[in-house]
C-alpha positions as CSV (number, residue, x, y, z in Angstrom):
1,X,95.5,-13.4,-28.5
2,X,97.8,-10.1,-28.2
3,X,99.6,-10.6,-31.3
4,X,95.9,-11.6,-33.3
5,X,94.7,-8.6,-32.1
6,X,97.9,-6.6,-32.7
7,X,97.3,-7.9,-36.3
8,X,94.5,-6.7,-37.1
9,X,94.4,-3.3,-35.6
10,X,97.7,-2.7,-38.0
11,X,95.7,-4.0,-41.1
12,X,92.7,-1.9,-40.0
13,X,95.1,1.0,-40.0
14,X,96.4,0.6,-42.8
15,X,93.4,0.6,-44.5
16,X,92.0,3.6,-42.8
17,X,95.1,5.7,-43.0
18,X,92.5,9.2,-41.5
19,X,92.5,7.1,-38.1
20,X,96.1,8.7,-37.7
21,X,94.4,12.2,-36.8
22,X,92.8,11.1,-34.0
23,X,95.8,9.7,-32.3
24,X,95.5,13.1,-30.0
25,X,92.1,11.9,-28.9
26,X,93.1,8.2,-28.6
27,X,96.0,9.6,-26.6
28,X,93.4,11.1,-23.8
29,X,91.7,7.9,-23.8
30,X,94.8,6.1,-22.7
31,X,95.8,8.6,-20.4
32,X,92.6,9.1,-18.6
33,X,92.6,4.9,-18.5
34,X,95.8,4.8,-16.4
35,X,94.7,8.0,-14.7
36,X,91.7,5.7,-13.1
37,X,93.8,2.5,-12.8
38,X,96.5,4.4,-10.6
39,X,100.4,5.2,-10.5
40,X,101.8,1.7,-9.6
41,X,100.0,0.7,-13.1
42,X,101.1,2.9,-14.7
43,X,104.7,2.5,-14.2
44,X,105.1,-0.5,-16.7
45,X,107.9,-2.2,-17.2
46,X,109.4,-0.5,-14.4
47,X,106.7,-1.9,-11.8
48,X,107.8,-5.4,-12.6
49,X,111.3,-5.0,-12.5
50,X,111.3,-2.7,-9.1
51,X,108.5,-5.6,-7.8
52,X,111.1,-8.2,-8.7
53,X,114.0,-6.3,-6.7
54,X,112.1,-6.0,-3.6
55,X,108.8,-6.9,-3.4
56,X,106.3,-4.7,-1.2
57,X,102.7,-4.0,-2.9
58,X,102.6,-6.3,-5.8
59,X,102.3,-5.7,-9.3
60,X,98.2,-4.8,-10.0
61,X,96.3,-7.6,-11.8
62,X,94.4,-4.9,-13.8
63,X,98.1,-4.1,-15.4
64,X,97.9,-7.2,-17.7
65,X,94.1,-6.0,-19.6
66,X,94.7,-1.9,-19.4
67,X,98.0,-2.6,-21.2
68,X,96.8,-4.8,-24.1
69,X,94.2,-2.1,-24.2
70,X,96.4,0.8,-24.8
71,X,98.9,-0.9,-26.7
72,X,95.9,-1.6,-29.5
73,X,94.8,2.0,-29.2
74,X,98.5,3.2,-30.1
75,X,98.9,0.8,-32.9
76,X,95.5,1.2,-34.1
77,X,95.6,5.0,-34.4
78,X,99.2,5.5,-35.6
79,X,101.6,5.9,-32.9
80,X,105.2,4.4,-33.5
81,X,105.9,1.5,-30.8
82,X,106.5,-2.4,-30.2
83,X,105.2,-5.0,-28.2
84,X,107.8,-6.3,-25.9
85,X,106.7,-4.4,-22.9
86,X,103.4,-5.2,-23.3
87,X,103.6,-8.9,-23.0
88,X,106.3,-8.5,-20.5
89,X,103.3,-6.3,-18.5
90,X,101.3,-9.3,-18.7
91,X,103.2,-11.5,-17.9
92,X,104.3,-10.5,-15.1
93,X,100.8,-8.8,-14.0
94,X,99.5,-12.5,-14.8
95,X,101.8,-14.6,-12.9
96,X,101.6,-12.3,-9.4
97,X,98.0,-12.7,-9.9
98,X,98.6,-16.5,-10.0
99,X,101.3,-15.7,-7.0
100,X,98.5,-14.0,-5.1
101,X,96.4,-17.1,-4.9
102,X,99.2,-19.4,-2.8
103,X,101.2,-18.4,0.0
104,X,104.7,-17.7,-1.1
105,X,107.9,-16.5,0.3
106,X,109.3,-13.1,-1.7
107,X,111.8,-15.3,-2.9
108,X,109.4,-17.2,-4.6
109,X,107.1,-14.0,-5.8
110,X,110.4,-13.0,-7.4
111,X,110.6,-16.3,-9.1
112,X,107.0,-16.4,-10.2
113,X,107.7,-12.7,-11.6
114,X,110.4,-13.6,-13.7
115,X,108.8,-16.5,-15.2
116,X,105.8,-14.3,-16.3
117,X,108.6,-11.5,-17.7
118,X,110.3,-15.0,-19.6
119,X,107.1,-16.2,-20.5
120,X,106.0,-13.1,-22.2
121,X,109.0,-11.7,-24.1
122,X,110.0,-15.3,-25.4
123,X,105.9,-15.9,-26.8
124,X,106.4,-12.3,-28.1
125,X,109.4,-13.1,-30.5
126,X,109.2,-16.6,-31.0
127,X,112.6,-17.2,-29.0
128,X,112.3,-18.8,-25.7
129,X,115.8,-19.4,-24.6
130,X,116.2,-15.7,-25.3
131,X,113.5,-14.9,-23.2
132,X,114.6,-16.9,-20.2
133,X,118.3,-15.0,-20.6
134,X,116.6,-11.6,-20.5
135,X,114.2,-12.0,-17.9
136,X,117.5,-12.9,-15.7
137,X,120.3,-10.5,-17.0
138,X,117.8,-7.0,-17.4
139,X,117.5,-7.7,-13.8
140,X,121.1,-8.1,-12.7
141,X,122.6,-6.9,-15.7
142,X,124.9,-9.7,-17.0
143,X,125.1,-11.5,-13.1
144,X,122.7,-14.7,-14.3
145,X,121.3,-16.5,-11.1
146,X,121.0,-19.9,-12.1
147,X,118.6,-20.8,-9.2
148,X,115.8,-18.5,-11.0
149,X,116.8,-20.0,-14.6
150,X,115.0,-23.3,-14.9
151,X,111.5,-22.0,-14.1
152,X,112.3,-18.8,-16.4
153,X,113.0,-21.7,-19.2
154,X,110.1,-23.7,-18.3
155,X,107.7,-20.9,-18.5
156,X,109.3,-19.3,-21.8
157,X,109.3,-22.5,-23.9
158,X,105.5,-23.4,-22.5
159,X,104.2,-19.7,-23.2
160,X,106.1,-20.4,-26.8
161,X,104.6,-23.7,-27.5
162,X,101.1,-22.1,-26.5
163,X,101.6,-19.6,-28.9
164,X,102.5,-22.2,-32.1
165,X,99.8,-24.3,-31.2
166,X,97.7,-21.6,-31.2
167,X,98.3,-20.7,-34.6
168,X,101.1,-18.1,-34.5
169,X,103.2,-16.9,-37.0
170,X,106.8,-15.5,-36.5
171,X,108.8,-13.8,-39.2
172,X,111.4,-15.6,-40.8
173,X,114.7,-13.8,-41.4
174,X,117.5,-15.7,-43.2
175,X,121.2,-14.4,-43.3
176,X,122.9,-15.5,-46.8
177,X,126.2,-15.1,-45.8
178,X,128.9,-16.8,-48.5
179,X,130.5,-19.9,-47.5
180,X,133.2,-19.7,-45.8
181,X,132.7,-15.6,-44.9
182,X,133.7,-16.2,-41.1
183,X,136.4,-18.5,-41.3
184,X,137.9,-17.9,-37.5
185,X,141.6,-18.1,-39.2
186,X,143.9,-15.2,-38.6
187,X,144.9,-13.1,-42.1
188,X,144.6,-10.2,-43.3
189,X,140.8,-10.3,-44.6
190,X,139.5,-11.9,-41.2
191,X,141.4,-9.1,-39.3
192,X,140.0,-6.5,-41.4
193,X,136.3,-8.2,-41.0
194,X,136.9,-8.5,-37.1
195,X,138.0,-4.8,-36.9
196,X,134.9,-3.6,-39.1
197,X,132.6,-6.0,-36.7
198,X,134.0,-3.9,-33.7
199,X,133.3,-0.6,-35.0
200,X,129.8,-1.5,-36.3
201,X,129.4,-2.8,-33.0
202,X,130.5,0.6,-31.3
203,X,128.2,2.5,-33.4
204,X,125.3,0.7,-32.6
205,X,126.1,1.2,-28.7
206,X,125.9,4.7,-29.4
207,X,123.3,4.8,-31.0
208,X,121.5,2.6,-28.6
209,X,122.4,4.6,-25.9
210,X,121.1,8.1,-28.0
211,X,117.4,6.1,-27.7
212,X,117.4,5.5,-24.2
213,X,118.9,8.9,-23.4
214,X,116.7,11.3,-25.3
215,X,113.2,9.0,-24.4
216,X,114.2,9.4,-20.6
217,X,114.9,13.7,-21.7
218,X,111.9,13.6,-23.3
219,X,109.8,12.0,-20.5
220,X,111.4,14.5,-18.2
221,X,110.6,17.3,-20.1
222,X,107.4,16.2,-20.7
223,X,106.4,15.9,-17.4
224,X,107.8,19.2,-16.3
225,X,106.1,21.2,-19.0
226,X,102.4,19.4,-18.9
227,X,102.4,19.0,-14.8
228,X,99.0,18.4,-13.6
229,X,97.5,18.7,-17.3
230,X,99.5,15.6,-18.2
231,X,96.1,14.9,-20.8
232,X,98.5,18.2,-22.9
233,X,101.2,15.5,-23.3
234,X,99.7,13.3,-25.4
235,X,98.1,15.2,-27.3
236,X,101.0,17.4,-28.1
237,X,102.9,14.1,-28.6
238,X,100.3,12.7,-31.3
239,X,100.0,16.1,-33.3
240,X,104.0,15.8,-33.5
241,X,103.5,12.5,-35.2
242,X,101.3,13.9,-37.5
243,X,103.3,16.4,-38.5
244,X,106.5,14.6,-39.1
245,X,104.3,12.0,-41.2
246,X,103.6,14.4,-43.2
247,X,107.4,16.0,-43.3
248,X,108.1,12.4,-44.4
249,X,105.7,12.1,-46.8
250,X,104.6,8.3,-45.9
251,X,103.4,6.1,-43.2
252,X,106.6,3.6,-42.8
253,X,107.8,5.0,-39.2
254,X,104.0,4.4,-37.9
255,X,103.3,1.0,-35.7
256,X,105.5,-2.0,-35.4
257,X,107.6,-1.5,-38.7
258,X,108.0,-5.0,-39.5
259,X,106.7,-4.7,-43.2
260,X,104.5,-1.9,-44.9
261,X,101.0,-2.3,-46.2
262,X,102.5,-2.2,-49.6
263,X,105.7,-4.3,-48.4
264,X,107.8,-1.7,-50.0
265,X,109.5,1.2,-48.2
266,X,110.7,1.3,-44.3
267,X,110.6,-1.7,-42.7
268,X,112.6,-4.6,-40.5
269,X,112.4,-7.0,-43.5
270,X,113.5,-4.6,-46.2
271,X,116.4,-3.5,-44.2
272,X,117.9,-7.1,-45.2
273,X,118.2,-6.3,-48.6
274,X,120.3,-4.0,-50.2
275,X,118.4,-0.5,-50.5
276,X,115.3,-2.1,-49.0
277,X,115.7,1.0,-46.3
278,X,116.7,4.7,-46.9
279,X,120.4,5.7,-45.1
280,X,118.4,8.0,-42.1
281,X,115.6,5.0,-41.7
282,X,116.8,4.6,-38.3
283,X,116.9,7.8,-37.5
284,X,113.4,8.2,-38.4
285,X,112.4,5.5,-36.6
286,X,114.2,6.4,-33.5
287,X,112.7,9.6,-33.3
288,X,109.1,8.9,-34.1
289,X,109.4,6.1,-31.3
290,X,110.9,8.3,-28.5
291,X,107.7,11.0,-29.1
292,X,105.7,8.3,-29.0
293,X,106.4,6.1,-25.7
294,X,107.8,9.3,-24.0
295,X,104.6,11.5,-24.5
296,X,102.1,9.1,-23.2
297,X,101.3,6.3,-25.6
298,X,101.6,2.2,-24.6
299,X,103.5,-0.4,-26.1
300,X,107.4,-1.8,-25.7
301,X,110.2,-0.4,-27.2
302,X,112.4,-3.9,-28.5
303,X,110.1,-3.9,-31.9
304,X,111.6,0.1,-33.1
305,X,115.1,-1.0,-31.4
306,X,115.4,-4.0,-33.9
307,X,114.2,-1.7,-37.1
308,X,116.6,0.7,-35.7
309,X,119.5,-1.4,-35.4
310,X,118.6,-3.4,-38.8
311,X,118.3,0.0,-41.0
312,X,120.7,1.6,-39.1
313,X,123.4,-2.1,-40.1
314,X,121.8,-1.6,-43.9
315,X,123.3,2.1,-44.2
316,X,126.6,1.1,-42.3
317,X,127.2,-2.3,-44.5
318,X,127.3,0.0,-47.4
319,X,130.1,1.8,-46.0
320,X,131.8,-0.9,-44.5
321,X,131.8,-2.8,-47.6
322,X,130.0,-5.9,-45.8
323,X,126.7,-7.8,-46.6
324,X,123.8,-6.0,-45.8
325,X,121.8,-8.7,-44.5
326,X,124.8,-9.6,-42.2
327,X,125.1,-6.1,-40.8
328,X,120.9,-5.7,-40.2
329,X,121.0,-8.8,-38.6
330,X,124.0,-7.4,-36.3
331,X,122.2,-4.1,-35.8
332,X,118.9,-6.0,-34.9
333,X,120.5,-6.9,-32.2
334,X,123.2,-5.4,-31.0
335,X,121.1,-1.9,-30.8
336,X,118.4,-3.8,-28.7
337,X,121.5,-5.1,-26.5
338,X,122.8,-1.9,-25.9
339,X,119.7,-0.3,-25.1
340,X,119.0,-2.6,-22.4
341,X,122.1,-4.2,-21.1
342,X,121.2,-7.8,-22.2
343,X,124.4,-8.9,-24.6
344,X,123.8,-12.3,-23.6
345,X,120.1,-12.5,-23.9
346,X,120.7,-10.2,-27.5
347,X,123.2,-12.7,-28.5
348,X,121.1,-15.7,-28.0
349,X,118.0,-14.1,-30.1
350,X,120.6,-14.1,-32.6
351,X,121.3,-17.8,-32.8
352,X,117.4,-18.4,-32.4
353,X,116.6,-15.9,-35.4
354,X,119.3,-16.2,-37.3
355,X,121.3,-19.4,-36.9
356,X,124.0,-20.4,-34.9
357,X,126.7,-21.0,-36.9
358,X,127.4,-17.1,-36.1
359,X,127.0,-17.0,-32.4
360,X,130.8,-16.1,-32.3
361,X,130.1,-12.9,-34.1
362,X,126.6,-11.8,-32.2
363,X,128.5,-12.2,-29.3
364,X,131.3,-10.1,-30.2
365,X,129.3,-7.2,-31.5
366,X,126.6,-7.6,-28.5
367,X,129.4,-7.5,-25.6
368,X,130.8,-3.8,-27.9
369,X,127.7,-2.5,-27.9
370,X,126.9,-2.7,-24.4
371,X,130.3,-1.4,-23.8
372,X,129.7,1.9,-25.9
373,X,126.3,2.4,-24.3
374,X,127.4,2.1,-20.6
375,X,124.9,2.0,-17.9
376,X,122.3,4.2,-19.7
377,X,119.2,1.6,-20.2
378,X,115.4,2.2,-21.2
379,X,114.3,0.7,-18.0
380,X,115.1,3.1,-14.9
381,X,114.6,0.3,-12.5
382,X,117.2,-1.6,-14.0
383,X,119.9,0.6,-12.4
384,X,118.3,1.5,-9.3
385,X,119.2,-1.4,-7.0
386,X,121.1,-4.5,-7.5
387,X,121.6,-6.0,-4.0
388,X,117.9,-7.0,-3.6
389,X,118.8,-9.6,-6.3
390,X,121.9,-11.1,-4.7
391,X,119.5,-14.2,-2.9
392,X,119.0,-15.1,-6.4
């Protein structure tokens, strides 16, 4: 139902491109939404993660409808953002509601929690083994607890199988590498391709860690400027991406980016193809996103982090002298890796999107990236305490 509606609110925008000036207005509207439904909702991702570590007054059912909600009013007016944390909101706002109705231990609550985060993000993106990884390793970043992994797997693949049965559609992306390209021999052209794969791997940990970095500054700043008028924040945040649509001169860096009304221009797709994407895309995309999530507006951040990392792999390949649709797919998932301290659950997404003939190399460039970007993660919770995850 989220992804329908997520649909059609981006094809309604882009037929009414005027709806972007009220994306001030919409902006109050969302903010005086979570102003009514209370701070513990309004915390997001970071509610679920924190109720997963230690569990004391539950995640709020009303989380699940208020952020479907306000994640169509952002997409629907303009502002630049994803999806993942939206269906990770409800999922895991769904399944404590469903925990809520038996008696269970916190161990179990946890359990049930990180089944609704799997069962979410892998519906989301079509890639349930992915989904039952992250749910796991964002909590504990890289220390899997196998005890929690079979119910995470159940719930992803059932949420997924909903979701095709339903009707769903999941872009297709195809990597047309030559035969033989990765050949796993040792000589000169497979060192030289296993050095450049490092370094395009370290660059997309720093850039990965630039994201989470300035939308955690921004945030911060935000809040300390606006105070009690936090309604100011919004709004200051939506006439900013008004403005820079206009520096811009089009409408790419708006909404999900996974194509364009036109299907030329900006977008995840085009970044496969040579000069599909212009060589500051990502940037672009980056910034647009951080104004957006950090000022107020709803939605996930994994959506921009894959059209970062796939434009920013389309500028790099042309400098590295490697396929472009090789190096997007790289970025697409390396950036999203680094961002959020999930190389194995990145790495998987890979093989589930791509193929798996290159698992080798996602892996590689997954495990740099999260190197480079160190402990700096979008999710605050993530970092805040390990131990209550131990029993797990």
């Amino acid at each position: 139902m989220f992804l329908y509606m997520l649909d059609r609110v981006t094809q309604v925008r882009w037929q009414s491109e005027w709806l972007l000036y009220l994306l001030p207005l919409a902006g109050i509207g969302i903010y005086w939404l979570y102003r009514k439904a209370g701070a513990l909702a309004a915390g997001g991702n970071d509610t679920i993660l924190r109720e997963v570590m230690r569990p004391t007054k539950g995640v709020p059912v009303v989380m699940a409808p208020l952020v479907l909600l306000a994640t169509l009013i952002t997409h629907l007016f303009g502002g630049s953002a994803g999806r993942e944390g939206t269906a990770v909101q409800m999922g895991g706002s769904l399944a404590a509601a469903i925990g809520k109705v038996f008696p269970l231990s916190d161990e179990e609550k946890r359990l049930v929690l990180l089944a609704g985060i799997s069962a979410g993000f892998g519906a989301v993106f079509g890639t349930p083994l992915a989904g039952a990884v992250f749910a796991l390793e964002v909590m504990a970043i890289g220390r899997l607890r196998l005890k929690a992994l079979v119910p995470c797997f159940a719930a992803a693949m059932a949420a997924h199988f909903v979701c095709m049965a339903c009707g769903t559609n999941h872009t297709d992306y195809h990597l047309l590498l030559p035969r033989n390209y990765f050949r796993f021999s040792i000589d000169n052209e497979q060192m030289v391709l296993f050095l450049k794969l490092i370094l395009a791997g370290a660059v997309f940990g720093v850039v990965a860690r630039f994201f989470a970095y300035s939308s955690h500054a921004l945030k911060e700043v935000a809040g300390k400027t606006f105070g009690k008028r936090g309604w100011l924040s919004p709004v200051v945040g939506g006439a900013a991406i008004i403005a820079a649509t206009h520096v811009v001169g089009n409408t790419d860096y708006l909404g999900l980016g996974v194509t364009t009304a036109t299907g030329n221009g900006a977008s995840i797709v085009n970044a496969f193809h040579a000069g599909g994407v212009g060589q500051w895309s990502w940037l672009l995309k980056l910034v647009f996103t951080v104004v957006t999530l950090s000022m107020g507006f709803k939605g996930g951040e994994v959506t921009p982090l894959f059209f970062i990392g796939a434009a920013l792999g389309s500028t790099l390949a042309m400098w590295l002298g490697m396929p472009t649709d090789l190096v997007a797919g790289l970025g697409f998932i390396a950036v999203f890796a680094g961002a959020t301290n999930t190389p194995i659950a990145s790495a998987i997404m890979g093989g589930e999107l791509f193929g798996w003939e290159n698992m080798g190399w996602f892996v590689l460039v997954c495990f740099v990236a999260r190197a480079v970007s160190g402990s700096v993660s979008i999710y605050k919770a993530q970092s805040e305490n390990w131990s209550a995850m131990e029993d797990l």
